[in-house]
C-alpha positions in Angstrom: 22.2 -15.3 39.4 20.6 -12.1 40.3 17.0 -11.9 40.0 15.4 -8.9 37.4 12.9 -7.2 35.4 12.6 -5.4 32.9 9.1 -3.2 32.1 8.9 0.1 30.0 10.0 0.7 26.5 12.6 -1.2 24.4 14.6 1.6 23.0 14.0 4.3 25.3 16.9 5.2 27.7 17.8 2.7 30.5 16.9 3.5 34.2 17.8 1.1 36.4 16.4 0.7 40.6 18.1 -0.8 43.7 16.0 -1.6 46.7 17.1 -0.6 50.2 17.4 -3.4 52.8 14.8 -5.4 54.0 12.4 -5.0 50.8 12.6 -6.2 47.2 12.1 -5.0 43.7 8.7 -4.7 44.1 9.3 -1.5 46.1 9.7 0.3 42.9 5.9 -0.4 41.4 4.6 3.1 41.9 8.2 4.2 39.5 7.5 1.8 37.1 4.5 2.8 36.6 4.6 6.2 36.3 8.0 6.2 34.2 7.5 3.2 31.9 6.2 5.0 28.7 9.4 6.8 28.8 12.3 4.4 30.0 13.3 1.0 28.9 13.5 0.1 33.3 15.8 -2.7 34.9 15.0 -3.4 38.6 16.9 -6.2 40.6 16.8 -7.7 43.9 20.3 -7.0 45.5 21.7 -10.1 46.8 20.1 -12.0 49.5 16.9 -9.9 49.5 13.6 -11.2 47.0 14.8 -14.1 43.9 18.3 -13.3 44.5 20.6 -16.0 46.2 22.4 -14.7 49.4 26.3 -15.1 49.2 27.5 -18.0 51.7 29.2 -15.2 53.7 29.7 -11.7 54.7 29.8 -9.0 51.4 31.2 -6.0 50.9 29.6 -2.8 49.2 31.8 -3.3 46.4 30.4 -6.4 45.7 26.9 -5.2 45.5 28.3 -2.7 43.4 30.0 -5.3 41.2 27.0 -7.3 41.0 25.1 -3.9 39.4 28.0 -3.9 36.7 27.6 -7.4 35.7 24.0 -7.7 35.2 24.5 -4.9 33.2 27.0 -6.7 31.1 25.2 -9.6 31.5 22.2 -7.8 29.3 24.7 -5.7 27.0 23.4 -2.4 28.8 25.9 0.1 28.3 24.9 2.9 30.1 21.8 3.3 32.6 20.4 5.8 34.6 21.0 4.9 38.3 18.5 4.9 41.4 19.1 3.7 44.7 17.1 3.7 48.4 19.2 3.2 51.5 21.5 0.3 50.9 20.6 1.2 46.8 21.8 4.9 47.3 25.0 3.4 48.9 25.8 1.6 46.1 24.5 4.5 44.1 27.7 6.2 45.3 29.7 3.4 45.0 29.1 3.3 41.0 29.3 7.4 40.9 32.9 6.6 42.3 33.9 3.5 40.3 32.1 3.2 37.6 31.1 6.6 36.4 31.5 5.5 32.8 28.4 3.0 32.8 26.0 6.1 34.2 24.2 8.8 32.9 22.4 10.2 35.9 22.4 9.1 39.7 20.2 9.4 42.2 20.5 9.1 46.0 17.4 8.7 47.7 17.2 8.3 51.7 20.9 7.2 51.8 24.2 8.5 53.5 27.8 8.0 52.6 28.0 6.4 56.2 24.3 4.9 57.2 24.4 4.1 61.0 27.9 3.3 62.7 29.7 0.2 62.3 29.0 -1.7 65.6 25.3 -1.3 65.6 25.4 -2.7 62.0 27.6 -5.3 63.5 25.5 -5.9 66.4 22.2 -6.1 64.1 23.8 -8.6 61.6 24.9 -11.0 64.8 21.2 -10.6 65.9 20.1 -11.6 63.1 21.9 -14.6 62.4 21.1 -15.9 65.7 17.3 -15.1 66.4 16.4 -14.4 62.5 14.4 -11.6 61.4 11.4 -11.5 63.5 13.2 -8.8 66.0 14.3 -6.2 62.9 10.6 -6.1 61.6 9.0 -5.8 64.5 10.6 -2.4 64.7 10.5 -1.7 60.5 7.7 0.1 60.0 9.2 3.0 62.8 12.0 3.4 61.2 10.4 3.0 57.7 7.3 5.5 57.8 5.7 8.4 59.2 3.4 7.6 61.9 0.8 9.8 59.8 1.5 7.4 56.8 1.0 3.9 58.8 -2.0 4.8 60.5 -3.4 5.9 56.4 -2.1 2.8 55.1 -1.6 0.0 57.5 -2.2 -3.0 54.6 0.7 -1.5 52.5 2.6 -1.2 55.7 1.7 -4.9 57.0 2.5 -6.2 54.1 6.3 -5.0 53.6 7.1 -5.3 57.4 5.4 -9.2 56.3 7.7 -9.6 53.2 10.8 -8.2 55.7 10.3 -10.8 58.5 9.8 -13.5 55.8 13.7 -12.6 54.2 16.7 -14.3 53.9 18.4 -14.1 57.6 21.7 -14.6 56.2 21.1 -12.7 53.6 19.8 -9.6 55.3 22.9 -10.3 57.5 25.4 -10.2 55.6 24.3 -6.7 53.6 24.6 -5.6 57.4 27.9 -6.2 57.0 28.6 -4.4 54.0 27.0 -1.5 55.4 29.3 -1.7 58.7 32.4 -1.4 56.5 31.0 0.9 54.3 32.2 4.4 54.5 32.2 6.4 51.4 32.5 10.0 52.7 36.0 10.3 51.2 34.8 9.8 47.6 31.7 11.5 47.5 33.7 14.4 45.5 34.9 12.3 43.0 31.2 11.8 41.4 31.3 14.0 38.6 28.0 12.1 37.1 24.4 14.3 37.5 23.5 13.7 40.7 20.1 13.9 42.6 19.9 13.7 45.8 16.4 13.1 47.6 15.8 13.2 51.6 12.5 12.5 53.5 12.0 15.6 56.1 10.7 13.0 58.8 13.4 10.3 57.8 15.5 9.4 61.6 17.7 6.9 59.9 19.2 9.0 56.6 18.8 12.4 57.7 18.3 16.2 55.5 21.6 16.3 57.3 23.3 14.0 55.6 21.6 14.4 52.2 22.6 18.4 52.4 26.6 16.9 53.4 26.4 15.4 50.2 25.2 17.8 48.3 28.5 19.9 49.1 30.7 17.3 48.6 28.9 16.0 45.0 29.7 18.8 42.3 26.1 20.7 41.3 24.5 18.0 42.9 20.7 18.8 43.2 18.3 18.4 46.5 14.6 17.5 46.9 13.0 17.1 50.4 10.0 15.1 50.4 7.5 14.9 53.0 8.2 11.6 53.9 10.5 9.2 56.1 12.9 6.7 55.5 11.2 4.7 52.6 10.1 8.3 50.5 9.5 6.4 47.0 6.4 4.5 48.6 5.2 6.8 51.8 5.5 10.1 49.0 5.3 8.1 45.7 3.6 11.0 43.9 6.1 13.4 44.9 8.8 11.2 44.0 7.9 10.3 40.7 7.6 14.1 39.8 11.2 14.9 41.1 12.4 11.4 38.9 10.9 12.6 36.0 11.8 16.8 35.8 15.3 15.1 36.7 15.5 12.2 34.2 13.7 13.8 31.3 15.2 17.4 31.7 18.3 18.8 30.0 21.3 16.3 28.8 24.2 16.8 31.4 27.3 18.8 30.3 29.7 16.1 31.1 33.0 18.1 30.2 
């Protein structure tokens, strides 16, 4: 069973958050809270990371992706709103190209249709299986944030780097594996759903780069570039929330 919550206002539209890897739902506070008066919100810990069970072997992105759609049958949710971080913003994609019909509007933060290479994904899930998850978060928090933002904010820092290292090996290991097969770049113009697309300027592991790439491949896709790294919904949560919001709560799509 996949672990959720649900905050905000019965009635309201549905907007729905995936975490990236490593980290929980609770990445998503600072979102809740400034978007609750206006969205009925569904966050979920994607399998093997927080309350939700790890799979008893390697998974696949379409999996994670599946798992979305069922939850969402599970609670009779039509249609949601759709944001994903990293690993969420891959299967962000994944749903913009399979399951376009259960979204209203996506949006991509810090991801990549490819994240990384295969064999380094490979070679971190194998480490991680064997030595656990002490080696990865000694080494989060670089690839996570700004130095700028841990030297402000070492607690909030310490205390997801804490939350990392205390994970699900297995579980951490086999979303590794998903992302090794994962390639999506051959798709990306099949998502006809809005689309946002947000990169951190200082992010080394999902690039401007990639997020401008998808932007020409995702029809009238829109860009924001925060001034953040890899994890921009916590290290720029202001400027996030503002870029959610004019997004969310602007115009209906024309979905001819």
């Amino acid at each position: 069973m996949m672990h959720y919550q649900i905050d905000g206002q019965r009635g309201k539209p549905w907007l729905m958050f995936s975490n990236s890897l490593g980290t929980d739902m609770s990445m998503w506070d600072a979102q809740v809270e400034y978007l609750k008066d206006d969205f009925h919100i569904l966050r979920y810990d994607t399998r093997g990371h927080g309350g939700s069970p790890a799979s008893p072997g390697p998974t696949t992105l379409a999996a994670l992706g599946q798992d979305v759609l069922s939850l969402l049958d599970q609670l009779d949710i039509e249609r949601v709103h759709f944001c994903g971080l990293s690993m969420g913003g891959a299967i962000a994609q994944w749903l913009g190209i399979h399951a376009p019909q259960r979204l209203d509007k996506l949006v991509i933060a810090n991801s990549a249709p490819r994240i990384g290479t295969q064999q380094g994904w490979l070679d971190r899930a194998a480490q991680v299986r064997e030595t656990g998850l002490d080696g990865v978060a000694d080494g989060a928090a670089g690839r996570w944030f700004t130095p700028s933002f841990i030297a402000r904010e070492p607690q909030r820092v310490a205390s997801l780097v804490a939350k990392l290292r205390g994970g699900s090996p297995q579980g951490y290991a086999n979303c590794c594996d998903a992302l090794a097969a994962a390639d999506l770049r051959a798709g990306l113009s099949a998502i006809t759903t809005p689309t946002l697309l947000i990169a951190g300027a200082g992010d080394p592991v999902t690039t401007t780069s990639d997020a401008a790439a998808m932007r020409e491949q995702i029809r009238d896709a829109i860009m924001v570039t925060l001034d953040a790294s890899h994890i921009s919904n916590i290290e720029a949560a202001a400027a996030f929330n503002v870029a959610l919001s004019d997004f969310l709560c602007g115009p209906p799509a024309d979905t001819h």
